[in-house]
C-alpha positions in Angstrom: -31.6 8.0 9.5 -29.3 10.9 8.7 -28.1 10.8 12.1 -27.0 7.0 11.8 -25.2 7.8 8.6 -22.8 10.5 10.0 -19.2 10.2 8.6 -17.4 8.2 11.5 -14.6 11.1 11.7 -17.4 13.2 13.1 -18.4 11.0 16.0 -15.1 10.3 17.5 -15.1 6.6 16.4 -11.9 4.7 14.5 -12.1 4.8 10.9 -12.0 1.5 9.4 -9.2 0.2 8.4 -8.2 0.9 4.3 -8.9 -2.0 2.0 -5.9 -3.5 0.2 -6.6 -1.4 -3.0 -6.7 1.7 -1.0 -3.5 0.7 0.3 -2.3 0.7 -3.5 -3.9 3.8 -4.7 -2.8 5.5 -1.2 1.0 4.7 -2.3 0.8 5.1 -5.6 -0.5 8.6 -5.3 2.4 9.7 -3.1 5.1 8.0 -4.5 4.6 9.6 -7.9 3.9 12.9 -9.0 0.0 12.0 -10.2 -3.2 13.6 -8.7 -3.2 16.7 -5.9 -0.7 16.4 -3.4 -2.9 15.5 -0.5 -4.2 12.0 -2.3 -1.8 9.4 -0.4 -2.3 10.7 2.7 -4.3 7.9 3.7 -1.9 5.4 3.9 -2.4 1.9 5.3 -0.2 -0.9 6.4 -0.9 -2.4 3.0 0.8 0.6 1.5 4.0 -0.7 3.1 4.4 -3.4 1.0 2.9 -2.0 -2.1 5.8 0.8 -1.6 8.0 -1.9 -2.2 6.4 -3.5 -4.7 6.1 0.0 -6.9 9.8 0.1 -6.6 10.1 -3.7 -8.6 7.5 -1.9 -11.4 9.7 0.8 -11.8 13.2 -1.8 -11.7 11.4 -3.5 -14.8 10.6 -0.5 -16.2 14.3 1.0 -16.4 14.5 -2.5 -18.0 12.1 -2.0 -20.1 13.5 1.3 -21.4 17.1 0.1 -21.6 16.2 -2.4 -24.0 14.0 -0.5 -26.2 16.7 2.0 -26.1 19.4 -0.7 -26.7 17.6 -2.2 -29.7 17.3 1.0 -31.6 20.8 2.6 -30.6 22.7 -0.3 -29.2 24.0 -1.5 -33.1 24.6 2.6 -34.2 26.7 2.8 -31.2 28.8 -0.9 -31.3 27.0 -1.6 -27.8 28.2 1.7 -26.4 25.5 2.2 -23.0 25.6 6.1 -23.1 22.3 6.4 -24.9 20.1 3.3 -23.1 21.5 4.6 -20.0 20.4 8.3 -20.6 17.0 6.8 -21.4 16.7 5.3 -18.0 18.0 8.5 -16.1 15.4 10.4 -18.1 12.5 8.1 -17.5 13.7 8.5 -13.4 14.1 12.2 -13.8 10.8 12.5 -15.5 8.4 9.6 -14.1 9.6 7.2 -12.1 11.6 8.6 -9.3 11.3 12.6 -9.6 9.9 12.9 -5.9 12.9 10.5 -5.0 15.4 12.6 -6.7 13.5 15.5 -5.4 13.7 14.8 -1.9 17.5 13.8 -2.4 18.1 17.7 -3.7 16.2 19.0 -0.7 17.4 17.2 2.0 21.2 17.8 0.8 20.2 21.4 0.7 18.8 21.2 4.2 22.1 19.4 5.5 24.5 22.3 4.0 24.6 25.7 5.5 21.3 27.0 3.7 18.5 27.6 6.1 15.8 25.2 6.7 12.8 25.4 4.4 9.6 23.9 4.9 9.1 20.4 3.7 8.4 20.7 -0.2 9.7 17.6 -2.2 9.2 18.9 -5.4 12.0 19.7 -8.2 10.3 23.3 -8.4 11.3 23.9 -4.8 15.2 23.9 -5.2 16.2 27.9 -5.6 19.5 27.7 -4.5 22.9 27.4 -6.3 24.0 24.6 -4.3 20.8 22.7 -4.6 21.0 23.0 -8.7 24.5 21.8 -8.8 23.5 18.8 -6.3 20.6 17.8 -8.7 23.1 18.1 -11.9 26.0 15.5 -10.4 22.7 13.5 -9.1 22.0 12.6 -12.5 25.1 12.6 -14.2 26.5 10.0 -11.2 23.2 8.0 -11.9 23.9 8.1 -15.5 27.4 6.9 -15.3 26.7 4.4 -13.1 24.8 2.7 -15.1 26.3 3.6 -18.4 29.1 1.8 -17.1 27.7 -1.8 -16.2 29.7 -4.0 -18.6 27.6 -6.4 -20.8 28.2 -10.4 -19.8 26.5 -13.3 -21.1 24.2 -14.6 -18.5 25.5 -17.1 -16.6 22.9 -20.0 -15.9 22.5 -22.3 -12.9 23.8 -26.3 -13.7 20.4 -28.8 -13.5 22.1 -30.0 -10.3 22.1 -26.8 -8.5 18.9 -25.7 -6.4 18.8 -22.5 -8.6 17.8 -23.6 -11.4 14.2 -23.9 -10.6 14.6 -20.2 -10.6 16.3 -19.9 -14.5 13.3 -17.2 -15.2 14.3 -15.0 -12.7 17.3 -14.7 -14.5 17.8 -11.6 -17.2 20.7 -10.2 -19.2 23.0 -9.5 -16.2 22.5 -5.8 -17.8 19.4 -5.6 -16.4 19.6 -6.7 -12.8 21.0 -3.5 -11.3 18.2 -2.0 -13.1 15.6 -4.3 -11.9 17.0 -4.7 -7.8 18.0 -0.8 -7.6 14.5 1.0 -7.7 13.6 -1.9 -5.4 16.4 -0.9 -2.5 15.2 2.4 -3.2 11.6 1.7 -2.3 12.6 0.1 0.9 15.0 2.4 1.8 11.8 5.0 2.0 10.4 2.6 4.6 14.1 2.3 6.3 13.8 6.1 6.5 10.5 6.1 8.4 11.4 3.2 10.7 14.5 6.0 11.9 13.6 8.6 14.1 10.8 11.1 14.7 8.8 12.4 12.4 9.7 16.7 11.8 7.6 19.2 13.1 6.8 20.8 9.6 6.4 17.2 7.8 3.8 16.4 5.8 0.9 13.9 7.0 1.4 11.0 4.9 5.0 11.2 6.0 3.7 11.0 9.9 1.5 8.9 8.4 4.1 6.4 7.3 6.4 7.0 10.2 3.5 5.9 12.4 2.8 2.6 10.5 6.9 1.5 10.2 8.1 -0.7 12.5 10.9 -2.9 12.6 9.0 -6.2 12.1 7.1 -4.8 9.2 10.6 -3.2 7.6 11.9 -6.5 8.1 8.9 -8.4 6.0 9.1 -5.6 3.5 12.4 -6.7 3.1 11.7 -10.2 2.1 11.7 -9.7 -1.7 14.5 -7.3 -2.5 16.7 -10.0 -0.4 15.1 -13.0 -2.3 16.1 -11.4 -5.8 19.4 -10.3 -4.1 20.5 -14.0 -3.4 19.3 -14.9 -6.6 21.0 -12.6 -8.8 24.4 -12.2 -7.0 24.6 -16.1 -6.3 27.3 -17.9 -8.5 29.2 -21.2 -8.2 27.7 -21.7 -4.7 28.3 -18.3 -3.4 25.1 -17.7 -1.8 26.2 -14.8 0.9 27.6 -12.4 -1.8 23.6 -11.1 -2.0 23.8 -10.9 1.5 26.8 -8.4 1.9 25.8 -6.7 -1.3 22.6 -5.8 1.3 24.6 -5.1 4.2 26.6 -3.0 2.4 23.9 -1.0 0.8 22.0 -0.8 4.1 24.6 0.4 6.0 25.3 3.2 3.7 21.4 3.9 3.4 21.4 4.1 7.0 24.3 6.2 7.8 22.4 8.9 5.2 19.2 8.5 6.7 20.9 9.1 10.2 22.5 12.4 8.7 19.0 13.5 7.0 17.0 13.4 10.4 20.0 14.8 12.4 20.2 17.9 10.0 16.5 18.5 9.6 15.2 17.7 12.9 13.5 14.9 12.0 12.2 12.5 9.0 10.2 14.6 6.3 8.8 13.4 3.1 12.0 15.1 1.4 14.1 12.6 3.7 12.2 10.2 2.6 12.8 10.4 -0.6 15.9 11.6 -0.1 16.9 7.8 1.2 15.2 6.3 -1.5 17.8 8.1 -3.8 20.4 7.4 -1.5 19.8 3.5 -1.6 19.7 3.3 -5.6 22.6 4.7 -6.0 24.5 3.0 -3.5 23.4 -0.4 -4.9 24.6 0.9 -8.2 28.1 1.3 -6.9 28.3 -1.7 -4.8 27.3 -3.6 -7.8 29.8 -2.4 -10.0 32.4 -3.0 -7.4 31.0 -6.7 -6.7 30.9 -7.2 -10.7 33.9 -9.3 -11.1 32.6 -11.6 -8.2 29.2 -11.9 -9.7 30.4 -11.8 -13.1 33.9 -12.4 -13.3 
């Protein structure tokens, strides 16, 4: 009976494929920094999608802290941002996005004139001078980014328009960046995968998630940070402007994760990341450059 009950690893037969849970813990655990650093290396197709869907958590949670933060500071300050949007650099810093910012650090290291160093996207692993001042104008261009998204009334679909079905999906224009950029950002991470061969010295779940990535599934993946594109950058029967806001941010995205693999050899967890990072920061910019058109 022991015999029949061997672990399948040990008998050469496929392992079963992960349940959808698993595929949520699997992502979870690598995406942020929670458990030992081995627990998402299981990932599963599942986990795709789940990446994605971690990165519309984490949007409403930069909401989430940006009005909490707004309430309590926003009157003090006569609606000045500097403090909500400190709050939300923090909680990314901290929390939500540390491997992302992490992996950013490392993989501009990597693509300077510092020597290679294994694959280690962790904020303890920068050591270098250049790597410290990347991290510092990381956050501060993050921070004035956002601290400088103007404050608009919403503006509200008419009854005869098709949107307005979709009137809850509409915030304080304040906090859509803040809701779609952790969302690019997630994808991007997938984007990243989908480009290139995995490095020699990258981590498992990184080969892991290379190996799973294909176009068609990138594609699917794709499906909600475009819907809530249209949705939020559509006005007065614009309904491409959420469409080249996309384009825009993934041809940026992709020209970084090009760079990333070209300079290290590879895709690594750090490049990964290092995309992810990318992408949120260049939908920040494009949508402050798009705000009179969205908002004007």
């Amino acid at each position: 009976m022991r015999a029949d009950s061997v672990d399948n690893r040990h008998t050469g037969q496929a392992a079963p494929p992960p349940a959808r849970a698993g595929g949520c813990r699997a992502a979870v655990a690598w995406m942020f920094p929670i458990g030992p650093r081995g627990a998402g290396a299981a990932l599963s197709i599942t986990s795709i999608y789940w990446i994605v869907f971690l990165g519309l958590i984490v949007g409403l949670v930069w909401a989430g802290v940006f009005r909490m933060a707004w309430r309590v500071f926003g009157e003090e300050t006569r609606n000045l941002r500097l403090i909500p949007a400190l709050a939300v650099v923090l909680i990314e810093v901290f929390l939500t996005g540390r491997r992302l910012l992490a992996g950013w650090v490392r993989a501009l290291d990597v693509a300077g004139p510092s020597p290679r160093q294994p694959d280690e996207p962790a904020l303890g692993g920068t050591q270098s001078a250049q790597a410290a001042l990347i991290l510092v104008l990381s956050v501060l261009t993050q921070w004035a980014l956002i601290a400088t998204i103007e404050r608009s009334s919403p503006w509200w679909p008419s009854s005869q328009d098709w949107r307005h079905y979709f009137n809850w999906l509409y915030p304080a224009p304040i906090y859509r960046p803040l809701i779609l950029a952790p969302l690019w950002g997630r994808w991007a991470i997938l984007l990243a995968a989908c480009v290139g061969r995995s490095a020699a010295d990258a981590d498992p779940t990184a080969r892991s998630l290379s190996s799973l990535v294909t176009p068609g599934r990138l594609l699917i993946a794709a499906a909600l940070p475009l819907f809530l594109n249209s949705i939020y950058f559509s006005r007065d029967g614009n309904l491409l402007l959420g469409l080249v806001a996309a384009l825009l941010v993934f041809f940026i995205t992709y020209l970084v994760t090009v760079l990333f693999a070209y300079r290290g050899n590879g895709q690594t967890a750090a490049s990964m990341f290092a995309s992810g990072q990318a992408a949120q920061l260049a939908f920040l910019a494009v949508y402050r450059a798009l705000w009179p058109l969205v908002h004007g």
